[in-house]
Biopython code that builds the backbone (N, CA, C, O; Angstrom):
import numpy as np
from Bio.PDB.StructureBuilder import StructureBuilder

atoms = [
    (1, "UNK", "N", (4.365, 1.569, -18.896)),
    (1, "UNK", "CA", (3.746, 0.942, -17.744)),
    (1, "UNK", "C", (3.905, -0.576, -17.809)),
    (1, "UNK", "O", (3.870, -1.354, -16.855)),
    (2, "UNK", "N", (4.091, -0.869, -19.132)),
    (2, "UNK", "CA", (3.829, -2.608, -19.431)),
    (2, "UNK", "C", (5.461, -3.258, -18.707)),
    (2, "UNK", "O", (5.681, -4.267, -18.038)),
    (3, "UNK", "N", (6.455, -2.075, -19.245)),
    (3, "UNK", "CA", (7.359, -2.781, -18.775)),
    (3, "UNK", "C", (7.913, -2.148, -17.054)),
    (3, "UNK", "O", (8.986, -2.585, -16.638)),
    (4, "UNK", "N", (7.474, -1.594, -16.566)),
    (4, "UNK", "CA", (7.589, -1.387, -15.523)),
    (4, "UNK", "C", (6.935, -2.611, -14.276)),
    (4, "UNK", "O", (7.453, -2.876, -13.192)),
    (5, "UNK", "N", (5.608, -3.221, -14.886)),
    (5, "UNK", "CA", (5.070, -4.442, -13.996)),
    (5, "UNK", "C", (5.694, -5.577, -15.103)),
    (5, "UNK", "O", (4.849, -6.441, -15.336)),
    (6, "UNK", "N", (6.864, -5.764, -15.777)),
    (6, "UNK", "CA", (7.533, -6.614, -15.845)),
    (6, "UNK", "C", (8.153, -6.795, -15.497)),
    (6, "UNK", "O", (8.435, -7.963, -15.230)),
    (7, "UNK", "N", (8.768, -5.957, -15.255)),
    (7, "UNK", "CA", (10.409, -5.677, -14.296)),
    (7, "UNK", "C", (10.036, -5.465, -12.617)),
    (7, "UNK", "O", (10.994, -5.542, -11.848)),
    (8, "UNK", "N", (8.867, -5.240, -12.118)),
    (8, "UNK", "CA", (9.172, -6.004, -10.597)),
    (8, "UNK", "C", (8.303, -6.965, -10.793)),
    (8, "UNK", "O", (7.893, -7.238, -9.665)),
    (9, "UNK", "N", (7.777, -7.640, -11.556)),
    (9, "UNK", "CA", (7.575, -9.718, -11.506)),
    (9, "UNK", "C", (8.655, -9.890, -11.903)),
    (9, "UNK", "O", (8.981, -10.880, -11.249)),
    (10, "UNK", "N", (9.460, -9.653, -12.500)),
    (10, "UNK", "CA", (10.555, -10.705, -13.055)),
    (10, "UNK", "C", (11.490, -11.008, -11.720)),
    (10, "UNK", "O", (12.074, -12.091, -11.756)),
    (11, "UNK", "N", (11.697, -10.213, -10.586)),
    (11, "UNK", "CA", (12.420, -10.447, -9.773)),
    (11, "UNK", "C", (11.202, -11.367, -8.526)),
    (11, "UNK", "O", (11.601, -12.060, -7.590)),
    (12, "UNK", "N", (10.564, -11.257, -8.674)),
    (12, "UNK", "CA", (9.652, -12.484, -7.670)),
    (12, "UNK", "C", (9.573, -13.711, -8.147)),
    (12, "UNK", "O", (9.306, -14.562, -7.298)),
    (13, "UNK", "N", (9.778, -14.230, -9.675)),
    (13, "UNK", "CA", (9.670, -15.279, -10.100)),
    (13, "UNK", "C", (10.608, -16.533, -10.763)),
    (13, "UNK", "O", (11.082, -16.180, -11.843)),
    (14, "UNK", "N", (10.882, -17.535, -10.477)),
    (14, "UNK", "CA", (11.397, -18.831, -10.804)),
    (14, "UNK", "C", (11.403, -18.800, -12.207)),
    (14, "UNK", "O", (12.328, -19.371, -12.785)),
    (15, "UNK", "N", (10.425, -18.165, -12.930)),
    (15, "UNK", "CA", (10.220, -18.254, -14.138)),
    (15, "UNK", "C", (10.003, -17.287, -14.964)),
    (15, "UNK", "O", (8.831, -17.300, -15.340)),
    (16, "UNK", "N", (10.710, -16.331, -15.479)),
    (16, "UNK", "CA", (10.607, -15.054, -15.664)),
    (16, "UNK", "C", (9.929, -14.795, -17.431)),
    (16, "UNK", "O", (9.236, -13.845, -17.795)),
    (17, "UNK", "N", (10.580, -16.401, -18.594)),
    (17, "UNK", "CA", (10.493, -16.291, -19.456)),
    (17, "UNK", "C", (8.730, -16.367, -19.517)),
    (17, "UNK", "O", (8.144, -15.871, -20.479)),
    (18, "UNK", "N", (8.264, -16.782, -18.821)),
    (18, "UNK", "CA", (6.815, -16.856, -18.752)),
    (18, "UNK", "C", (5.558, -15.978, -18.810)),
    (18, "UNK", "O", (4.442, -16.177, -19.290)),
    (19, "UNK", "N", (6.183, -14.804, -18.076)),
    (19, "UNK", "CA", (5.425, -13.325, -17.723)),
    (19, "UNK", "C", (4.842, -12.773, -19.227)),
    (19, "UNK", "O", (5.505, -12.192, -20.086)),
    (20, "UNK", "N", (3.902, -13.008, -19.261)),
    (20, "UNK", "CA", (3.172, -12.105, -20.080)),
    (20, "UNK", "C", (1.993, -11.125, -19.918)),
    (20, "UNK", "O", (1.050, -11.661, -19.335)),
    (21, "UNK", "N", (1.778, -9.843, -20.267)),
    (21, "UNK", "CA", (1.299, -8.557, -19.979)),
    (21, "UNK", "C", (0.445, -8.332, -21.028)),
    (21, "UNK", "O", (0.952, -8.062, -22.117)),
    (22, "UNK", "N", (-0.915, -8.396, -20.909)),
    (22, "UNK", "CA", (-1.438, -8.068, -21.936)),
    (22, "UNK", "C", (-2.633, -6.632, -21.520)),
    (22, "UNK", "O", (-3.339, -6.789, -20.524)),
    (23, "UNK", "N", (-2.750, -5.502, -22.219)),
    (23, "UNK", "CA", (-3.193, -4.128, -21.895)),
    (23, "UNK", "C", (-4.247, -4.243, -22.533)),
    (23, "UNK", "O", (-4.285, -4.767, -23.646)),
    (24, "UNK", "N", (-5.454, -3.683, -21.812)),
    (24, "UNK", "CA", (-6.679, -3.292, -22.566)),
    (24, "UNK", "C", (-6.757, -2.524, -22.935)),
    (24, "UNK", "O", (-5.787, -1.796, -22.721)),
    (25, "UNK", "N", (-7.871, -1.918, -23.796)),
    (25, "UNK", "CA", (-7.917, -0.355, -24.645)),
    (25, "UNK", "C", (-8.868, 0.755, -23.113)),
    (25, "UNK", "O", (-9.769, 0.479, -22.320)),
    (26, "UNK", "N", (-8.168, 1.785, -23.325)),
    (26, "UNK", "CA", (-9.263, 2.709, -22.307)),
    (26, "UNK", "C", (-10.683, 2.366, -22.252)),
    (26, "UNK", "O", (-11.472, 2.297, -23.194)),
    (27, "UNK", "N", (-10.917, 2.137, -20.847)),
    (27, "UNK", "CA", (-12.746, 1.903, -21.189)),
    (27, "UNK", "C", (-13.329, 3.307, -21.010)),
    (27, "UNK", "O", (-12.738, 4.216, -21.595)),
    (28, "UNK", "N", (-14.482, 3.625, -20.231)),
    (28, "UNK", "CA", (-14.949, 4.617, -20.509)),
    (28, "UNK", "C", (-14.939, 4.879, -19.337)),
    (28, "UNK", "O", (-15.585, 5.925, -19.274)),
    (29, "UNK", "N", (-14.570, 4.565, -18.166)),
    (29, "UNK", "CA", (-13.895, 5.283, -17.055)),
    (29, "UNK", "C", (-12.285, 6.114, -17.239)),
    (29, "UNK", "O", (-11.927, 7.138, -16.658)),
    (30, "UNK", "N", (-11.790, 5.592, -17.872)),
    (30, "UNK", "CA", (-10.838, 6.319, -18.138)),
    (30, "UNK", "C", (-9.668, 5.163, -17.620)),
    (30, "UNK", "O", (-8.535, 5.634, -17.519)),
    (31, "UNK", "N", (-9.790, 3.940, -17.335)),
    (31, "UNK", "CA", (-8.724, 2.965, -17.206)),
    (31, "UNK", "C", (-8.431, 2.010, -18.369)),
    (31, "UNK", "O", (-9.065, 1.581, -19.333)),
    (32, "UNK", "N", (-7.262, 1.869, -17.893)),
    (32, "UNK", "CA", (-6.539, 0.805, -18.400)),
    (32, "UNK", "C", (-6.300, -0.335, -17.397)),
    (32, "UNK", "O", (-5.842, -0.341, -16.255)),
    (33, "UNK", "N", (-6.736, -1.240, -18.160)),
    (33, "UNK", "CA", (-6.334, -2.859, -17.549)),
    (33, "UNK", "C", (-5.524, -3.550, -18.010)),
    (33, "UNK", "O", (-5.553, -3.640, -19.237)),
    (34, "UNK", "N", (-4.569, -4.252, -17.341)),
    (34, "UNK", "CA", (-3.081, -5.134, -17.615)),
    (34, "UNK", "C", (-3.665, -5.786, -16.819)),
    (34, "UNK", "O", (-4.221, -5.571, -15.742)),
    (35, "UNK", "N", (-3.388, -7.102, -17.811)),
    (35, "UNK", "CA", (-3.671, -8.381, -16.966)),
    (35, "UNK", "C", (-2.387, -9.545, -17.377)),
    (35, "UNK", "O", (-1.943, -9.970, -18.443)),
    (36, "UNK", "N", (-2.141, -9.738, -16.237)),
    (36, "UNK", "CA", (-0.135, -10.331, -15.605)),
    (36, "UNK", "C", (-0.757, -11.865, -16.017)),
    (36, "UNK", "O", (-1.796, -12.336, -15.555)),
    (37, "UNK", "N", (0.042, -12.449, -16.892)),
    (37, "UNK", "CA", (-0.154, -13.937, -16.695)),
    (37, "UNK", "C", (1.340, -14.111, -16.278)),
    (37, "UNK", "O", (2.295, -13.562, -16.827)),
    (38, "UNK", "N", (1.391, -15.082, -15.069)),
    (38, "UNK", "CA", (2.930, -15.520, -14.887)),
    (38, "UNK", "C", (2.502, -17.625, -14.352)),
    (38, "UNK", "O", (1.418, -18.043, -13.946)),
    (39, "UNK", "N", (3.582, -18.316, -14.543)),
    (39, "UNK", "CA", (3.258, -19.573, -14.732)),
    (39, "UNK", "C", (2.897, -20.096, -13.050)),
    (39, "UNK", "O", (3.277, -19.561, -12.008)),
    (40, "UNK", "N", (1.965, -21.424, -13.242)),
    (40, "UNK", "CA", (1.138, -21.439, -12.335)),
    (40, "UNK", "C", (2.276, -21.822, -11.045)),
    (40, "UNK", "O", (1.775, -22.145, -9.968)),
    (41, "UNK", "N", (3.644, -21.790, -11.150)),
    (41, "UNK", "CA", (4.144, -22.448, -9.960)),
    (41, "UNK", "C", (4.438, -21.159, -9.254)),
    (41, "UNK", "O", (4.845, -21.101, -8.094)),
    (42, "UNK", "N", (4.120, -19.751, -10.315)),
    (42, "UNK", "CA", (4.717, -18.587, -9.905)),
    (42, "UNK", "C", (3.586, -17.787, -9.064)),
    (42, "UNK", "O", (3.570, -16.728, -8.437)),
    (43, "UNK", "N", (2.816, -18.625, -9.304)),
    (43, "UNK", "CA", (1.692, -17.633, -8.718)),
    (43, "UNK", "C", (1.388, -17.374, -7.591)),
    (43, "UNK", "O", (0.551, -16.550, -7.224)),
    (44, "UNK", "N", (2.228, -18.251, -6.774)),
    (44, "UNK", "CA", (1.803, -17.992, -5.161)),
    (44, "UNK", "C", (2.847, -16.606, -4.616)),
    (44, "UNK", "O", (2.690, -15.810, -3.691)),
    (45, "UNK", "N", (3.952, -16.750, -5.655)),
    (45, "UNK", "CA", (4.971, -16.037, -5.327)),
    (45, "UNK", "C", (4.746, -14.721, -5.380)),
    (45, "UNK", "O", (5.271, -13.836, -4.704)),
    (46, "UNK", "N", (3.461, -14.592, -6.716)),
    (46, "UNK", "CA", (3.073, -13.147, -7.021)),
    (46, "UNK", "C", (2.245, -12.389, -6.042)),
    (46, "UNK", "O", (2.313, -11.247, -5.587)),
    (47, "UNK", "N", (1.432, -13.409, -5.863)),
    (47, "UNK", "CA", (-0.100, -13.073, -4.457)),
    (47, "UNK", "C", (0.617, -12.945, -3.864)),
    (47, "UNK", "O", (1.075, -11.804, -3.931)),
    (48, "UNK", "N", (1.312, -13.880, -2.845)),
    (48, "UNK", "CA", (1.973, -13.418, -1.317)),
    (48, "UNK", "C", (0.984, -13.756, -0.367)),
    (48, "UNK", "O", (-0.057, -14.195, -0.854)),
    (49, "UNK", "N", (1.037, -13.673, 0.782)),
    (49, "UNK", "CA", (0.261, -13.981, 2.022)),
    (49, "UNK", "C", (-0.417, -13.136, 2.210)),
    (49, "UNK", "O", (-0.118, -11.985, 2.528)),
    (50, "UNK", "N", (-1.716, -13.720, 1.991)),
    (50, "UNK", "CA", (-2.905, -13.170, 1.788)),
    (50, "UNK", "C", (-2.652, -11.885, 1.489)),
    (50, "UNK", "O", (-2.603, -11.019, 2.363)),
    (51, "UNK", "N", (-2.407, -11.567, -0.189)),
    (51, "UNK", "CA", (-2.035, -10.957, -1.041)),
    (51, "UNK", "C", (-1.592, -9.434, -1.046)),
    (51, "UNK", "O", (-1.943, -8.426, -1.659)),
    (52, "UNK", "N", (-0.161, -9.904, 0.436)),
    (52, "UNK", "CA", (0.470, -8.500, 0.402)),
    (52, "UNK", "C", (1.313, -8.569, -0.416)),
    (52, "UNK", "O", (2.400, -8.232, 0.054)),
    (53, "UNK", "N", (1.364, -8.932, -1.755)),
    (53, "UNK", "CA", (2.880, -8.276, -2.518)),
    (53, "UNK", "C", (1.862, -8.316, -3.875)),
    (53, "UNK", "O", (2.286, -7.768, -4.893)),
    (54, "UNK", "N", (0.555, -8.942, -3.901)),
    (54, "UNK", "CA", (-0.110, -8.389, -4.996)),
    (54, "UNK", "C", (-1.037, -6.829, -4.808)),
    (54, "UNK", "O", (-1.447, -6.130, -5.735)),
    (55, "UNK", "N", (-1.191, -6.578, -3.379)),
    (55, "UNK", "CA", (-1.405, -4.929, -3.575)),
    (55, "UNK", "C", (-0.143, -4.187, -3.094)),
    (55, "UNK", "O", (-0.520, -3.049, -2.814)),
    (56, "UNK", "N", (0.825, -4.271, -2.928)),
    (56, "UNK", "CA", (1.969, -3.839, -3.270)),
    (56, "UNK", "C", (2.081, -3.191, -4.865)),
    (56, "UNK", "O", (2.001, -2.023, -5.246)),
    (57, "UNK", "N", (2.347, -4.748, -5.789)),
    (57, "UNK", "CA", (2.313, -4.188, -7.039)),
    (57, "UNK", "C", (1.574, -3.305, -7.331)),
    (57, "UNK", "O", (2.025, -2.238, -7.746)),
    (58, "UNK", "N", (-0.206, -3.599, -7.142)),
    (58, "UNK", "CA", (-0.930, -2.953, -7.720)),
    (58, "UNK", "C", (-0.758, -1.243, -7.379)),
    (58, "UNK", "O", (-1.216, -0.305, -8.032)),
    (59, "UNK", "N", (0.142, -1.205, -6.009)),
    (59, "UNK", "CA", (0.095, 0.012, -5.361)),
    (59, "UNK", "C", (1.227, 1.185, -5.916)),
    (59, "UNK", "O", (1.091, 2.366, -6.233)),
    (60, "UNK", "N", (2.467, 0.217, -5.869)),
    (60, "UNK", "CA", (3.054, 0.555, -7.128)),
    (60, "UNK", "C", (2.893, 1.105, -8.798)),
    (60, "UNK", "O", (3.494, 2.027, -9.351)),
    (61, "UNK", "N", (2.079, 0.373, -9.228)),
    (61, "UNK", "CA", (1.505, 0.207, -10.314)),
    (61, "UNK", "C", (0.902, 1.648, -10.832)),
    (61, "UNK", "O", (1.340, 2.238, -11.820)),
    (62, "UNK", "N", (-0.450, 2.235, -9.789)),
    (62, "UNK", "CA", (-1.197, 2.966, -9.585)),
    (62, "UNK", "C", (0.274, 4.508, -9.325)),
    (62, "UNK", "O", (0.521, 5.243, -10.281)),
    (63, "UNK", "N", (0.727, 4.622, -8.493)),
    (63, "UNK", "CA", (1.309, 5.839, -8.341)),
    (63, "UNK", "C", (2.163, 5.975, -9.174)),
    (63, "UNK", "O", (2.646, 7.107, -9.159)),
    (64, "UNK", "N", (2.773, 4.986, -10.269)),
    (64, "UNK", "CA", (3.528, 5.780, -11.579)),
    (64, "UNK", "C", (2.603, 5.784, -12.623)),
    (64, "UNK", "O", (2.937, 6.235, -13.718)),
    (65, "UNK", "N", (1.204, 5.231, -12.382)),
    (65, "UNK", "CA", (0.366, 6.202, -13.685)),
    (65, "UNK", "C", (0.014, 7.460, -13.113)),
    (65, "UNK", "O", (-0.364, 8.247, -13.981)),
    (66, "UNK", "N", (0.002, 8.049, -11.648)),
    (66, "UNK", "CA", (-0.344, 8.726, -11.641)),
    (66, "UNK", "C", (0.270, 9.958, -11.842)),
    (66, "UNK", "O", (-0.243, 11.077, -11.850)),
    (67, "UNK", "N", (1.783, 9.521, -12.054)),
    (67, "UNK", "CA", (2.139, 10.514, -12.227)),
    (67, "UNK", "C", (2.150, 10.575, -14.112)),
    (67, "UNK", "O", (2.767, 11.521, -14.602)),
    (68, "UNK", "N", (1.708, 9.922, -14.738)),
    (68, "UNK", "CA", (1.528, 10.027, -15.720)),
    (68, "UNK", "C", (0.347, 10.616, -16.363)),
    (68, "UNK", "O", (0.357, 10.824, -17.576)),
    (69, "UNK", "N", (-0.825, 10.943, -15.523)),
    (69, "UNK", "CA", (-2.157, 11.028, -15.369)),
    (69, "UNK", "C", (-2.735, 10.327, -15.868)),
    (69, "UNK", "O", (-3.472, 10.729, -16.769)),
    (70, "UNK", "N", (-2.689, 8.821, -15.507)),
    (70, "UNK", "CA", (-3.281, 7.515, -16.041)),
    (70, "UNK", "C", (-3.818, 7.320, -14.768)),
    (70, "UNK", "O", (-3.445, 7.587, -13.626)),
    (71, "UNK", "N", (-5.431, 6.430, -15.596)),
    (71, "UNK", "CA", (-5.700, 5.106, -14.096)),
    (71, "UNK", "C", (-5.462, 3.937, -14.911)),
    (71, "UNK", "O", (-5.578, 3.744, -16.121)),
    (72, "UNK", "N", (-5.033, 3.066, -13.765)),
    (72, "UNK", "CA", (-4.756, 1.449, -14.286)),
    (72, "UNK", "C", (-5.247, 0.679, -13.388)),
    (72, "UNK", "O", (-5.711, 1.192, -12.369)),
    (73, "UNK", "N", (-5.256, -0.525, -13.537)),
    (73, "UNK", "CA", (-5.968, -1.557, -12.762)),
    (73, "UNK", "C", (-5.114, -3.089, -13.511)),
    (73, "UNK", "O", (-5.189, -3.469, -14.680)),
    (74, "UNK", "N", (-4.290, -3.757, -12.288)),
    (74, "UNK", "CA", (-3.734, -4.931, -12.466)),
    (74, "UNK", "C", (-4.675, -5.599, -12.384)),
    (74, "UNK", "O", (-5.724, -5.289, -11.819)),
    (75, "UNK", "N", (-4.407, -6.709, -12.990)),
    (75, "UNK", "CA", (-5.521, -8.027, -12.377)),
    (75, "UNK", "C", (-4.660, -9.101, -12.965)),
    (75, "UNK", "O", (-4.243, -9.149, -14.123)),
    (76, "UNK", "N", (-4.391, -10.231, -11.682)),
    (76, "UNK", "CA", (-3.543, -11.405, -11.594)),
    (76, "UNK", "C", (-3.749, -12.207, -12.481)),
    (76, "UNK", "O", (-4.697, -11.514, -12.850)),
    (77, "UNK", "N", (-3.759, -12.944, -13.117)),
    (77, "UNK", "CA", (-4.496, -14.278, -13.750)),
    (77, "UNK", "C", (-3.730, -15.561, -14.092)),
    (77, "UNK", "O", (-4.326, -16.529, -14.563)),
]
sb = StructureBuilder()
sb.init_structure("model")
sb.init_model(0)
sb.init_chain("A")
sb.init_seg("    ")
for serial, (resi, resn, name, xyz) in enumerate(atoms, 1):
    if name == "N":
        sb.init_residue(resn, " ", resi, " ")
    sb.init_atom(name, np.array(xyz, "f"), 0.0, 1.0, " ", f" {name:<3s}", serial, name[0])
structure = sb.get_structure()
């Protein structure tokens, strides 16, 4: 999953060496959290207008855990 939301930021961003992904441990809902750091000039690029390409990702994101029977939850930072 980690490298799957690396590989579509790396194509939205100016700065690709930057992207870092860091995963939380399952909480007790049963998710996982990845939280995207990408550099601050990249960040508008990631949100999008009024943040259609950040629930894109997240939308993305969500239907290949599901086929994994994962929940996940992006969060920008």
């Amino acid at each position: 999953m980690k490298e799957l939301l690396i590989a579509i930021v790396t194509g939205l961003v100016e700065k690709p060496e930057e992207i870092t992904v860091n995963a939380d441990e399952v909480n007790e809902e049963g998710v996982v959290v990845y939280h995207l750091h990408v550099s601050e000039d990249d960040m508008g690029r990631v949100i999008g207008r009024q943040g259609r390409i950040a629930k894109a990702i997240r939308t993305v994101m969500r239907a290949a855990a599901a086929r994994n029977d994962e929940k996940i939850q992006v969060e920008i930072e």
